[in-house]
C-alpha positions as CSV (number, residue, x, y, z in Angstrom):
1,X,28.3,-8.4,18.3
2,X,24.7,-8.0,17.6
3,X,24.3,-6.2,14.1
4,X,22.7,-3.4,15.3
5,X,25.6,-2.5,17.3
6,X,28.2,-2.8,14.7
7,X,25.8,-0.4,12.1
8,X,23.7,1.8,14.0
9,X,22.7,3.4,10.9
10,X,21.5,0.6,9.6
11,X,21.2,1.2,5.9
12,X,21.5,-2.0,3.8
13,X,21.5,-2.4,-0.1
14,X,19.4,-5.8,-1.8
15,X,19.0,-6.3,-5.1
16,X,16.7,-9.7,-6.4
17,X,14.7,-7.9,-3.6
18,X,11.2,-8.8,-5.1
19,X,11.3,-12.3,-4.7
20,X,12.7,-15.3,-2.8
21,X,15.8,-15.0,-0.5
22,X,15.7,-11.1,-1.5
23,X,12.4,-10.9,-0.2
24,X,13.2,-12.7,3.0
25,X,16.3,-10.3,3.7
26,X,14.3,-7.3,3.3
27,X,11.5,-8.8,5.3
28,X,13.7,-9.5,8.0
29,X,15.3,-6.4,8.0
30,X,12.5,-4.6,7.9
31,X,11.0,-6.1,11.2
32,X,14.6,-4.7,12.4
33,X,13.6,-1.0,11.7
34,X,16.3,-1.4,8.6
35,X,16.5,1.5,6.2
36,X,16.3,-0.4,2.4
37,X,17.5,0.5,-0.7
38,X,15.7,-2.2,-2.5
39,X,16.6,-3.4,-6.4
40,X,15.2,-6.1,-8.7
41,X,14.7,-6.2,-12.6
42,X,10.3,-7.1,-11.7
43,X,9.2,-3.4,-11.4
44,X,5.3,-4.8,-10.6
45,X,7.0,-6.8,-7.8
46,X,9.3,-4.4,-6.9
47,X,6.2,-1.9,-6.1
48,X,4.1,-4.5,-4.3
49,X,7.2,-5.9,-2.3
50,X,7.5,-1.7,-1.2
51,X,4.4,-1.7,-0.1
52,X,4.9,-4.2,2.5
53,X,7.8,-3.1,3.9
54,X,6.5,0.1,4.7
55,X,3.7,-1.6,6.2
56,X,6.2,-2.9,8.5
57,X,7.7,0.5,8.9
58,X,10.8,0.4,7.0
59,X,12.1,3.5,5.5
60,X,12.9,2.0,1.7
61,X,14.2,3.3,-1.2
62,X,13.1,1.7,-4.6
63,X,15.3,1.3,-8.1
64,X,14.6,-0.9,-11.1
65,X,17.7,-2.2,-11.9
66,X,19.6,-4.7,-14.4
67,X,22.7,-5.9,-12.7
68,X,23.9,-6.8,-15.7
69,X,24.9,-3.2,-16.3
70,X,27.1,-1.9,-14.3
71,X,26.2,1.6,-14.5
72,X,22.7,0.7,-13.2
73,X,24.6,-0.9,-10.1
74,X,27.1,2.8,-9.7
75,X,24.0,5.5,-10.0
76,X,22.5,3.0,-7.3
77,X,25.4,3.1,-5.5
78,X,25.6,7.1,-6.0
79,X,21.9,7.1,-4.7
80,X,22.2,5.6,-1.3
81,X,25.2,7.7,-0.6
82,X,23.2,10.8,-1.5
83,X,20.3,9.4,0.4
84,X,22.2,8.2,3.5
85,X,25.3,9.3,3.5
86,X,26.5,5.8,2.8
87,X,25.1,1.8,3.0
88,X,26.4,-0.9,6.2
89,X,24.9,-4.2,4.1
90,X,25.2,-4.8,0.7
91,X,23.1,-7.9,-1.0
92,X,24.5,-8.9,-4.4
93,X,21.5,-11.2,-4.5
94,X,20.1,-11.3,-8.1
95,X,20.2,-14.6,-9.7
96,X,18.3,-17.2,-12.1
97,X,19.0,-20.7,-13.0
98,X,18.9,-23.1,-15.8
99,X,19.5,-26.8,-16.3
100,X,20.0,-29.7,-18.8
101,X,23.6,-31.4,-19.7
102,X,25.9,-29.3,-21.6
103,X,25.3,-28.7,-25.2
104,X,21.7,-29.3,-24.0
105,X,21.5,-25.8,-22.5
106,X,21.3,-23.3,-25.4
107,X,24.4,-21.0,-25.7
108,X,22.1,-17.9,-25.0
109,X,21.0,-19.9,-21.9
110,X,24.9,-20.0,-20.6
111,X,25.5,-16.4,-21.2
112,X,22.6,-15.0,-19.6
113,X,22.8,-17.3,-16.2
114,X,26.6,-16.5,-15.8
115,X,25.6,-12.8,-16.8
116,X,23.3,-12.1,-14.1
117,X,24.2,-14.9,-11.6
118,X,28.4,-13.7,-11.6
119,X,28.6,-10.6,-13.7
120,X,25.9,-9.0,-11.6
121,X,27.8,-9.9,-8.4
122,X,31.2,-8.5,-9.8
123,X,29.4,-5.4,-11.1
124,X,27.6,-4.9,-7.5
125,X,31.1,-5.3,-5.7
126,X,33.2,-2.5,-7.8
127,X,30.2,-0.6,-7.5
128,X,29.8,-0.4,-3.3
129,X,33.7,-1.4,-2.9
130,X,35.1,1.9,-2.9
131,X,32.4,3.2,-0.5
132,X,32.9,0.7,1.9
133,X,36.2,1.3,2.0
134,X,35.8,5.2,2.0
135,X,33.2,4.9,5.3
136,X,35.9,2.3,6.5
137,X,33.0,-0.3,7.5
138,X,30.7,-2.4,6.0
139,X,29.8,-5.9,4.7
140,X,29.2,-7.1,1.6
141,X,27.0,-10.5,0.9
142,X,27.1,-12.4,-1.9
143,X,24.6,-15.1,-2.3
144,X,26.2,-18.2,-4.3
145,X,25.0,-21.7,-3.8
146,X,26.4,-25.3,-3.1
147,X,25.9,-25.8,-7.3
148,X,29.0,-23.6,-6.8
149,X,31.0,-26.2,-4.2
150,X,28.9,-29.7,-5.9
151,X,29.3,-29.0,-9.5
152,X,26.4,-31.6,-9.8
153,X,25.6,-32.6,-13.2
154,X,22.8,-30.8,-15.2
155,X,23.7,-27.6,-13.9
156,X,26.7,-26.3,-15.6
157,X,26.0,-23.2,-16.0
158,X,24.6,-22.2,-12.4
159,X,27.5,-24.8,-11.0
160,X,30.1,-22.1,-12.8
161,X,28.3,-18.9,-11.9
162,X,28.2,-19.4,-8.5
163,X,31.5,-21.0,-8.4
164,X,32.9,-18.0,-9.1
165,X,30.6,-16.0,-6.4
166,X,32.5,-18.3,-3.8
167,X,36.1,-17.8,-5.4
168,X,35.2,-13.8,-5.7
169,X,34.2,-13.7,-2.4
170,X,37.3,-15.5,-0.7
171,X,39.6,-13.0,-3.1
172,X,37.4,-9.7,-1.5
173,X,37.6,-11.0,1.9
174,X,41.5,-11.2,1.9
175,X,41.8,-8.6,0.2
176,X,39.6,-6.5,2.2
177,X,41.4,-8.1,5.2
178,X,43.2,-4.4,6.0
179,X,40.0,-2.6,6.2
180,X,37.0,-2.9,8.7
181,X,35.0,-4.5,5.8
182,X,33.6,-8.1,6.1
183,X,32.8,-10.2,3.4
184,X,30.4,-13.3,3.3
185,X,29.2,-15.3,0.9
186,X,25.9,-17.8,1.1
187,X,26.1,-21.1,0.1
188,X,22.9,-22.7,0.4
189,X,22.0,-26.5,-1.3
190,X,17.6,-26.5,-2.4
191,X,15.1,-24.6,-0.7
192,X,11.7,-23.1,-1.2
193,X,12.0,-20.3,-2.9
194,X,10.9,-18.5,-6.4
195,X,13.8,-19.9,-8.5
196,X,12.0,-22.2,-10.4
197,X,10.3,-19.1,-12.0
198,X,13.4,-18.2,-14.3
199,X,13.6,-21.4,-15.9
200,X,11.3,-23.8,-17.8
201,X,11.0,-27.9,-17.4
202,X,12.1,-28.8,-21.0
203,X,15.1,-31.1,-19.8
204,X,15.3,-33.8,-17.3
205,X,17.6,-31.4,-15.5
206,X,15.4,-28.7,-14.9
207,X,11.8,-31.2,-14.1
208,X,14.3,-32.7,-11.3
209,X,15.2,-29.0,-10.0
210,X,11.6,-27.8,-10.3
211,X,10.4,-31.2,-8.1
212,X,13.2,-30.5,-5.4
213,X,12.3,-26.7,-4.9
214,X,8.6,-27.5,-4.5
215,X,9.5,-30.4,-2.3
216,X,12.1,-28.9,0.0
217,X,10.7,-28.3,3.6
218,X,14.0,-25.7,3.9
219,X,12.3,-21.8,3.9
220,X,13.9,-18.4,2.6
221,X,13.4,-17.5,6.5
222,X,16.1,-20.1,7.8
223,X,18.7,-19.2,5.3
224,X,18.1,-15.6,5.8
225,X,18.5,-15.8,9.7
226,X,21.9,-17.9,9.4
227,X,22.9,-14.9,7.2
228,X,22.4,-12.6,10.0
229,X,24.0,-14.1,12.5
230,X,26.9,-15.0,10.3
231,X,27.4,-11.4,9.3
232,X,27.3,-10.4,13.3
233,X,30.0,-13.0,13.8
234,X,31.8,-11.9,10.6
235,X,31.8,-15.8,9.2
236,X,32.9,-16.1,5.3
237,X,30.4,-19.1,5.1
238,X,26.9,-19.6,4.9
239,X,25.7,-23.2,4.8
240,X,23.1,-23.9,6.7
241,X,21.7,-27.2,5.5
242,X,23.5,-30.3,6.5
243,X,23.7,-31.5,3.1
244,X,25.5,-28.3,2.1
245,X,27.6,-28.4,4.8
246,X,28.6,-32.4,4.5
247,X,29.1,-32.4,1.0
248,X,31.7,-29.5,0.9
249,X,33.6,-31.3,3.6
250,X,34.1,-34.2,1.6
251,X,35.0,-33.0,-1.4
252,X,37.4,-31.0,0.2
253,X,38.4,-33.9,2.0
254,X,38.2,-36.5,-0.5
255,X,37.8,-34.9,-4.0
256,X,38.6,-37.8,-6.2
257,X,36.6,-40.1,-4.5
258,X,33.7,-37.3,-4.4
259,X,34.1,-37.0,-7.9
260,X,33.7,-41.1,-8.9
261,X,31.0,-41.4,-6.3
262,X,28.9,-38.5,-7.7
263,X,29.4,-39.9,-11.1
264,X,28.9,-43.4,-10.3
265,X,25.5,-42.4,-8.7
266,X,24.5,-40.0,-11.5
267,X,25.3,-43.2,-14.2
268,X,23.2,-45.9,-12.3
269,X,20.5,-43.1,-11.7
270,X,20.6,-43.9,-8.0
271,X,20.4,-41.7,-4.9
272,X,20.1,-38.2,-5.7
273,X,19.5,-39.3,-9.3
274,X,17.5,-42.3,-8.8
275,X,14.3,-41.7,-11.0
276,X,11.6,-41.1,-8.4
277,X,13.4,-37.9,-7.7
278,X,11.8,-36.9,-10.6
């Protein structure tokens, strides 16, 4: 069913919507004749990402918001139902990254990534829950990542973040299973995109991260229209990429084996670790 069919009112919620993938959906969206309630932390880029959308004639509704605070993410909530009498798509987009082995990572470092990156995900879904179920319809995207399915090394606190988008997201979908509300979660591996903004290049973790976003030939735009047309065939899983796709399968498949391989490769820096991938 094409999305405009299933929400006519076509009101949608985004928050990261300033930058990157949250740009993209609101871009998108926009070119859709989307109503958008759109969210981020940037206020500068919040206002100059406004400016465009209205330029492409979407109706848009602007809030600087922390998702780390969950009242931030409930007035919103309160706002768009005052606005528009309720919201069909819901983005729980935000997120930043860090890398470097474990006690590498300052402790600072780990709480902040797991607070934006999973508690602003759990905060925008008890937020907009209840009014999804209230209307009876909706869907609700989270945006994860394959650092959540992977767990590769040098990324432990992204790799447990959006491992627990994914697991929160299977939970809401069955237990949302009663209701007309969908639930999908995106689980792309490296693309283009802004990320590499919210983190510096102090380790060898984060110079090979920063060298594989600038490199990727992967856009915002591809990821964004799988998102779509998953949410118009009510799919749980976004991954687009091969890699993304491949490397779940096996580890499903073959976790133990996964496991040693990935580790083996990571020890004689080879592959995905050899040193000209940095």
């Amino acid at each position: 069913m094409q999305l405009e069919k299933r929400f006519p009112d076509q009101r949608a919620f985004i928050t990261g919507a300033a930058s990157g993938l949250g740009l993209e959906i609101c871009r998108q969206l926009a070119g859709r004749k989307w109503k958008l309630f759109i969210a981020d932390i940037n206020a500068q880029r919040l206002s100059e990402v406004e400016n465009q959308l209205i330029e492409l004639g979407a109706e848009v509704i602007v809030r600087v918001l922390d998702v780390t605070r969950p009242e931030d993410l409930e007035a919103a909530c309160g706002e768009v139902e005052q606005a528009w009498g309720g919201v069909d798509l819901v983005f729980n987009n935000a997120g930043i990254a860090v890398a470097g082995e474990l006690n590498e990572v300052a402790l600072e470092d780990w709480h902040r990534v797991i607070n934006v990156d999973l508690w602003g995900v759990i905060h925008g879904c008890r937020a907009f829950v209840p009014l999804l179920k209230k209307q009876g319809a909706g869907h609700i995207i989270n945006t994860a990542s394959s650092a959540g399915t992977l767990s590769a090394p040098e990324m432990g606190p992204y790799n447990v973040a959006k491992a627990g988008v994914i697991s929160l997201s299977e939970t809401l979908r069955v237990e949302l299973s009663r209701s007309s509300v969908g639930v999908t979660v995106v689980c792309p591996t490296v693309f283009a995109s802004s990320l590499g903004e919210s983190f510096g290049e102090s380790t060898r973790g984060e110079q090979m991260l920063h060298k594989q976003l600038n490199q990727s030939r992967v856009t915002a735009r591809e990821i964004v229209e799988d998102v779509l047309k998953a949410v118009e065939r009510e799919r749980l899983y976004v991954m687009t990429q091969p890699d993304a796709r491949w490397g779940w399968r096996m580890k499903r498949l073959f976790p133990e084996y996964f496991a040693s391989s990935l580790g083996r490769m990571y020890r004689d820096r080879k592959g995905i670790f050899s040193e000209d991938k940095f």
